[in-house]
N, C-alpha and C positions, 0 to 999 in steps of 0.2 A: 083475243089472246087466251085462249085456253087448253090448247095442246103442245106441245114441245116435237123436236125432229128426234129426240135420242141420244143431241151429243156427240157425234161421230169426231172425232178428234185425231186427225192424220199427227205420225211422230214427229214431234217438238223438238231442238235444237237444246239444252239446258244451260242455263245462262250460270254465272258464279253462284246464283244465292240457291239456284237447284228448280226453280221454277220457268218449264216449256216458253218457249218465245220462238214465233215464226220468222225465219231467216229466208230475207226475201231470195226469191230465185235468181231476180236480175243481177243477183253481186256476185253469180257463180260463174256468170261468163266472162270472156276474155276479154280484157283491159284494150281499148282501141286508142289510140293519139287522137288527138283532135289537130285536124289539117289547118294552115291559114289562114282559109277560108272559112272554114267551121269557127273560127278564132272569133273572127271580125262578126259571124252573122248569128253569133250568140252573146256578144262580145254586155248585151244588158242585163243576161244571165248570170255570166263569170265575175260582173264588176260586185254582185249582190254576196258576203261574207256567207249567206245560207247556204249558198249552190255553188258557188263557184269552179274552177275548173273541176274538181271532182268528181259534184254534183254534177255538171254537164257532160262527163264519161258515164255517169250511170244514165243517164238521159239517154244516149247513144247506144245503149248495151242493152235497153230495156224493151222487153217484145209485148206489146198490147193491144186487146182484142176487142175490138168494138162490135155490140150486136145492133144493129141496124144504123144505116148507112141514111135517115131520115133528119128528123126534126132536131132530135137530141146529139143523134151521131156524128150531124153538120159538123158544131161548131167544136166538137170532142173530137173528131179529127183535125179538123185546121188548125187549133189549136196546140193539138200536141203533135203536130207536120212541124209545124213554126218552129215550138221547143226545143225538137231536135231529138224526142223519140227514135229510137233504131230500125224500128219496125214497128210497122200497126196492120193488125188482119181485121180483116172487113165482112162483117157476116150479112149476107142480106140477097134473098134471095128478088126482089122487088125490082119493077121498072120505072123509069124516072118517068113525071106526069105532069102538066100542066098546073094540075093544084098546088103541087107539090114545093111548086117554087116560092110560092107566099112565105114558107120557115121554112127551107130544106135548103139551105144557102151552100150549101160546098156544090150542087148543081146547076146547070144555067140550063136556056132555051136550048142552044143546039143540041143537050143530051137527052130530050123528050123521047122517053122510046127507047133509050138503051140501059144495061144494068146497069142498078144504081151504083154497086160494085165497080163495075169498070167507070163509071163518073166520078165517082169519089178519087179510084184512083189516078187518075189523070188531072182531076182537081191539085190531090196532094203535091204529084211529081213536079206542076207547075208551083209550087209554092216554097216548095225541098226538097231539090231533086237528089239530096242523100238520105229522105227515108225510103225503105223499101217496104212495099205492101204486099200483102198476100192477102190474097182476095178469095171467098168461098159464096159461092153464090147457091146457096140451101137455105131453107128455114131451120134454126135449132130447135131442137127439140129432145126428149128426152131422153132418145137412142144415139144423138151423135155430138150429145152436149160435152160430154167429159173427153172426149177423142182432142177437141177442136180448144177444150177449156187450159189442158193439159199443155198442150204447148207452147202457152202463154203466160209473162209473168205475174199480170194484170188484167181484168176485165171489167168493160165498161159496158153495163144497160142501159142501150138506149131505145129498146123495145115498147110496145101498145099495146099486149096481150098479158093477161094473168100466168097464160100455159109457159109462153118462153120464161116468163118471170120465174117464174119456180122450177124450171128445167134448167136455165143458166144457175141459181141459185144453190142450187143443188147438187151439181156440178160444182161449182166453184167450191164448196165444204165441203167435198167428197176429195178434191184434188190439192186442197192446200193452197187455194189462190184468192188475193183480195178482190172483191168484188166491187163497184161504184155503180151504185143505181140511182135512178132517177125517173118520176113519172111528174106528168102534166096534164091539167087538163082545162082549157078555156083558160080563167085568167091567175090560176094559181098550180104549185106545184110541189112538188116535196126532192129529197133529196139525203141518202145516207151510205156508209159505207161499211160493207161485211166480215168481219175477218172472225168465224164463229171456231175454226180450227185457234186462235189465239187466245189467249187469257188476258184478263185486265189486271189491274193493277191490285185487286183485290184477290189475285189468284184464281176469281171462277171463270167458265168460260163465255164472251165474247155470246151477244144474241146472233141468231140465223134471220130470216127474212121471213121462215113461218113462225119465231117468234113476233117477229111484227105482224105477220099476217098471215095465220092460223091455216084461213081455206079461201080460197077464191070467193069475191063477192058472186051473187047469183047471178045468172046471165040476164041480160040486159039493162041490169041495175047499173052499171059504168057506162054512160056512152061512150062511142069512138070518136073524134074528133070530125071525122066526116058529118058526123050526125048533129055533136054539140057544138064544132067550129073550137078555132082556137086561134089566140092572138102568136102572130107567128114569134113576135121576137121576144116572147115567154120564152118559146123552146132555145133561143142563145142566152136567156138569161141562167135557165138551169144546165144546161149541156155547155156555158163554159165554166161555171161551178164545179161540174166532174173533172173537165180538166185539171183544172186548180189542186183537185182531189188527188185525182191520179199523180203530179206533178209533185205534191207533196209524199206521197206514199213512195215513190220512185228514189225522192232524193233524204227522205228522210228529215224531214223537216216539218215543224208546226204540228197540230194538233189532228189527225183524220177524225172524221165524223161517224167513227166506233161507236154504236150504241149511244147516237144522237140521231135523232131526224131532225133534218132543218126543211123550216116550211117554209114557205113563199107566198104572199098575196101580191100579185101585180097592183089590182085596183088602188090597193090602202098604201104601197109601197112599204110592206111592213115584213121584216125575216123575224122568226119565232121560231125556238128549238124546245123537242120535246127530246127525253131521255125515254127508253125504255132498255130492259132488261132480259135474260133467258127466262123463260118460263120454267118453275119449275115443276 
């Protein structure tokens, strides 16, 4: 933690007391009814005083972009299909695989061999056939990151590389959009949420993610999960954490994990939060 990004701070909406506060994008769209149906199949959403019908129209109204359709992205989409999200876009340019299935749970046997993109989505359709997916089957990266970042209210990493890490990152502070990240590896994992375009409570601004992490570790100092293996339902234990994340950022509710990281040890069964801060 020894360099800073600069600050880049998209314009702030200004509240009564005169200090910036980010105005989520998903409250700008168009109010939808919630049908009968939608009634009855969120009906343990609506009964909850936090969300209730409202909350389950912003739910509806809200567009989020999931970077890899894998381990973490599983249960971050099935999840927020269930919920009753409006839309979810699916970044992943990757084909479903035989290993894959040990934690990649929104996929099954007969999709071995097709985009994971197109398995995801056909997963979700059977799950909610009222949300609609948009699927891009590319790698991000850090020419077509803000294109694809942009037109979503929220995004979710659920990525294995440093490069998309800091491309979606990057992207998301450049565009005014929260970010929910998450990494794992073997039997532990982490987990926080970005909003560096926002201010806290103290008036400065909100860390970035090379406030957490400055420069990429060296190469081959991280294994990949091919190499160190990994307990698959780690990855649903942090990737429905994001949802959880996402879900509350959407409806406005509870506390996000701004400038918290929460850790995870499987083994010890033990969550621990660290605080950090912008660098200055």
């Amino acid at each position: 933690m020894l360099s800073t990004t600069g600050g880049f701070l998209p314009p702030m909406t200004p509240d009564k007391g005169g200090q910036g506060h980010y105005v989520p994008v998903m409250n700008r769209h168009e109010a939808t009814a919630l049908s009968s149906e939608e009634l009855e199949r969120y009906a343990r959403h609506i009964i909850l005083p936090e969300i209730g019908g409202s909350g389950q129209q912003k739910l509806k109204r809200a567009r989020v972009l999931v970077i890899g359709a894998g381990g973490l992205g599983a249960p971050v989409l099935q999840y927020l299909a269930a919920a009753g999200v409006g839309t979810l876009g699916i970044v992943d340019d990757d084909a479903v695989s035989l290993s894959n299935l040990q934690r990649q749970i929104v996929h099954a046997t007969p999709s071995i061999g097709t985009a994971k993109t197109d398995s995801a989505a056909q997963t979700i359709k059977q799950l909610n056939p009222n949300v609609h997916v948009e699927t891009h089957k590319t790698r991000l990266d850090a020419t077509n990151a803000r294109k694809l970042v942009a037109e979503f209210d929220i995004v979710v990493d659920g990525s294995d590389n440093f490069d998309t890490r800091y491309a979606v990152a990057d992207a998301c502070e450049a565009e005014g959009r929260p970010l929910v990240h998450a990494a794992v590896g073997r039997f532990d994992g982490s987990l926080t949420v970005l909003k560096p375009f926002e201010r806290g409570p103290t008036g400065e601004p909100n860390p970035s993610y090379r406030d957490l992490f400055p420069e990429a570790p060296p190469e081959g100092l991280v294994p990949s999960c091919a190499e160190a293996g990994i307990v698959g339902a780690l990855t649903g234990v942090l990737g429905t954490l994001q949802a959880m994340e996402v879900i509350k950022l959407i409806t406005g509710i509870g506390e996000p994990l701004v400038g918290r990281l929460l850790l995870y040890d499987g083994l010890a069964a033990r969550f621990d939060t660290v605080r950090y801060k912008k660098l200055k």
